[in-house]
Structures are given as C-alpha cells and as structure tokens.
N, C-alpha and C positions, 0 to 999 in steps of 0.2 A: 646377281645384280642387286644392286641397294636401291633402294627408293622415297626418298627422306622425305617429310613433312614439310614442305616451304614454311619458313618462319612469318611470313607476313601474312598465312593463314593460321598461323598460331595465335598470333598477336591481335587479329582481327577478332575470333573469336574468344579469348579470353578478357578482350576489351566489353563484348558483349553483356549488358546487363539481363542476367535470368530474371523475368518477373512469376513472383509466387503470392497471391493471394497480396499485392500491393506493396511485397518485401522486393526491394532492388537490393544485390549485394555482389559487390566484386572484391571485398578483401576477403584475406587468404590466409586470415588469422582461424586459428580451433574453433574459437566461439562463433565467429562470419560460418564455416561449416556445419559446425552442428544447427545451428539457428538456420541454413536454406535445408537440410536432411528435415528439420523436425516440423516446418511447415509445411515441405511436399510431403511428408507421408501423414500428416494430419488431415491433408486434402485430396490425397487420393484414397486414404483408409474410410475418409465419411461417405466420396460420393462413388469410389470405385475408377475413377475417372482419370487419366492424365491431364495434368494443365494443358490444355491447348486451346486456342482463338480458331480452331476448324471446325466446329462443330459437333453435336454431339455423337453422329452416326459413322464418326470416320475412323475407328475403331472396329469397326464390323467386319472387318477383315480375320481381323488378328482374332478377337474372341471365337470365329468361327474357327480357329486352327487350331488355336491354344490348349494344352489337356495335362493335368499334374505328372511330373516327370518329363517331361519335354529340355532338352535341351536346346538354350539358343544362345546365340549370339547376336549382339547389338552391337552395328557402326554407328559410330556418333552418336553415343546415349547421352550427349547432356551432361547434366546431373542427376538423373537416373529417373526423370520420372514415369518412361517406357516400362527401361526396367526394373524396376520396385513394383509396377501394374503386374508385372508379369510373373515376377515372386511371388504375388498374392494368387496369382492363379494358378500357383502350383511348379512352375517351371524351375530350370536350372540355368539360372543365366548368367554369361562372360558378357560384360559390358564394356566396350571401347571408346576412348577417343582421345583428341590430341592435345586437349586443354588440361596440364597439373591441377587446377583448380576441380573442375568438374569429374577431376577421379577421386579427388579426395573426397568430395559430396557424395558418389557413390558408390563409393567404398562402404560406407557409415549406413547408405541405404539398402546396401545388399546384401555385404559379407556378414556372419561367416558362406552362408548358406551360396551365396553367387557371387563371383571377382568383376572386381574393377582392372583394364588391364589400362598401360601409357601407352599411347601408340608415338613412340619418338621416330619410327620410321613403318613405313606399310607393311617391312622381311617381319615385326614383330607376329604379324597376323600368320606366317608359317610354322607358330609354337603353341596355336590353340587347339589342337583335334579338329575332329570333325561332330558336327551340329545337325539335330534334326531341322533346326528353325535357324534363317540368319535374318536380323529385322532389320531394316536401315530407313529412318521417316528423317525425309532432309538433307540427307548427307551426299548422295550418288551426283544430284546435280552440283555440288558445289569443289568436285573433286577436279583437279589442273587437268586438263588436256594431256597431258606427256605421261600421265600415270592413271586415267580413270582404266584404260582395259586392264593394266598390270593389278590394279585392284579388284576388275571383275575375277580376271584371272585366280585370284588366291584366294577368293571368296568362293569359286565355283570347289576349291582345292579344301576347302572346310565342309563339303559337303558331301553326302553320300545316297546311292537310288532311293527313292524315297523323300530326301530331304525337301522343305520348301524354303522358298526365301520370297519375303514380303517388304516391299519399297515401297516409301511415297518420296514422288517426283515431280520436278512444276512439268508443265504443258507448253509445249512452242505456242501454244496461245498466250500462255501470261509470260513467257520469257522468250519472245521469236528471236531474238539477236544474241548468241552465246557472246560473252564478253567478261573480261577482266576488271570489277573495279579498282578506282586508286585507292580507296582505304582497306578494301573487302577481299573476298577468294572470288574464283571464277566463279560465274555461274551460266547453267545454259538450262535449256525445256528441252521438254523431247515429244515428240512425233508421238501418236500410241503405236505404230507399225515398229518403228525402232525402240518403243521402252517394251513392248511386248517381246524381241527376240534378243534384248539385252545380254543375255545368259547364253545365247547359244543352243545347237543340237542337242546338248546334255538333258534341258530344258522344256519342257511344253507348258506355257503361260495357261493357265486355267480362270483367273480375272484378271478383267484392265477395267475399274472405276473411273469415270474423271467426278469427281464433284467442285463445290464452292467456285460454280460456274464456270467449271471447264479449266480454272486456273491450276489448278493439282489431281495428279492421279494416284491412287492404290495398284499395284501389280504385284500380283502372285502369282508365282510357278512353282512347278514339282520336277525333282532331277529324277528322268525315266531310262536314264541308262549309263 
C-alpha cells in the first residue's frame, strides 16, 4: 500500500516562513540555506536551546531521555533545529520531513554525522531501521485522517522493546474541533486518555505533560513487548 504526502500539505508548509532570531527566508537558493543552517546553529550552540515560542522547560522531556549514542529519528524536523539540539547531545539522528526546502537546511545542519531524509511518501519511512528514540514535536496532530494510523503503524515498525517515542501534540482544549483548513493541512487535539494509548499494547506511556495552559502536551512511552 502507498501512502503519498497530499501536495496541498506540502505546499502549505513550504509556503511557511521559519523564523530564526528575526531572519524570515523561503528561498531555496545555496546562500537562503546556508544563511537559515548558520543562524540556527549560532543559536542553539550559544544557548543550547531550540527556537521555540513554548517556553523554556518544554524540553525537559527529551534532555531527561537523551544520552550520547542514542539513535533517533525525527518526524517533521523542520529545518533541523530538534535535530542539531540533539547532535550536540550526542545522538544519531535520521531527520524527516516533506518539505525540499527544509532537508536541504538540514542536511548542512547534521550530516555527515546524522541524515536528512525526503519523505515524498510515508512507504519512504519502511527504509530507515529501527531507533532507540522516535521524536515528533508538531507533526502527529497535523497528519490527514486517512493515514495518521498507517503512520502510527510504521513508526511503531521503526522501533524495538525498549525503544521510546516522545510527541508534542495540541490538547482537544486548544483544538476541540478536528478540521481541515482551506489554505493549511488538517489539524485535530487529542484527549490525554487517547494521546496516552496512541501507540497501542506495544506501549506503556510513562508521561503525559500538558503545559502552556493546557494548550499542548509532551508524551512519552517505552515499547515493553
């Protein structure tokens, strides 16, 4: 079974301006690349920090997991400033997602040492191994209806006893109404009863955070069998 990327989620999110430290940049010329690579890692190399507008403790997840040699893998890394955090702390990381633009960025941010992969379709994600760690901040909620289990599915398929996988996901508080927008991808909230058993029997959730008012949560599980 194939499972394609909708283009009008491609589109959406490569129309996206990443902001870094007051730089906006959507072209997709070398120098537009090197210039968003060499600002995220001047800013996460001073403060140790990912860009993010959440706060500074919402991280406290992942540092508590995190240990040099770690293999992981990242859904929808952006432009990589997850994963470049997580290169520094030692990790081996496969970085994903569906925007040309944002691999090229993290490419430059990671390799040689950790890959930038295209996800032109989800089957791509059946050619990575399996990962101690799979991260995904952002991305779970924003996946179509018609393919978010096929994607839990191949994600549980990347992984092995022991493995953890850590999501941030909004809250049926900041998003009660799953819907489609017209320029945007889908997006829905989840329940903490349904982001906690997301994964299935495989899985025993170990934290469910909500912070920044209840509008997003951190969840961690461990695959026990």
């Amino acid at each position: 079974k194939s499972m394609k990327i909708p283009i009008d989620s491609v589109n959406y999110w490569s129309k996206c301006l990443y902001r870094a430290e007051g730089i906006f940049e959507t072209d997709q010329s070398i120098e537009a690349v090197n210039q968003t690579k060499e600002v995220l890692r001047a800013y996460i190399d001073k403060t140790m920090v990912p860009i993010t507008p959440y706060g500074d403790e919402y991280h406290t997840e992942l540092d508590s997991i995190l240990h040099p040699g770690m293999s992981v893998l990242e859904l929808g890394c952006g432009v990589g400033a997850h994963s470049y955090y997580m290169q520094k702390k030692g990790a081996i990381v496969t970085a994903c997602d569906i925007v040309p633009y944002n691999i090229l960025v993290v490419r430059r941010m990671i390799e040689p040492e950790g890959t930038g992969v295209l996800l032109t379709s989800y089957n791509v994600l059946d050619s990575l191994g399996q990962f101690d760690l799979i991260f995904s901040h952002g991305c779970l909620h924003h996946i179509q209806p018609d393919c978010i289990q096929y994607v839990i599915d191949k994600l549980i398929e990347r992984t092995r006893i022991g493995s953890k996988i850590l999501i941030m996901v909004y809250t049926d508080f900041f998003y009660p109404f799953p819907n489609k927008h017209p320029e945007g991808p889908y997006t829905r909230g989840y329940t903490v009863p349904v982001a906690q058993a997301l994964f299935g029997p495989l899985f025993k959730c170990v934290s469910c955070r909500l912070y920044m008012n209840n509008c997003f949560m951190w969840v961690l599980y461990e695959r026990i069998e």
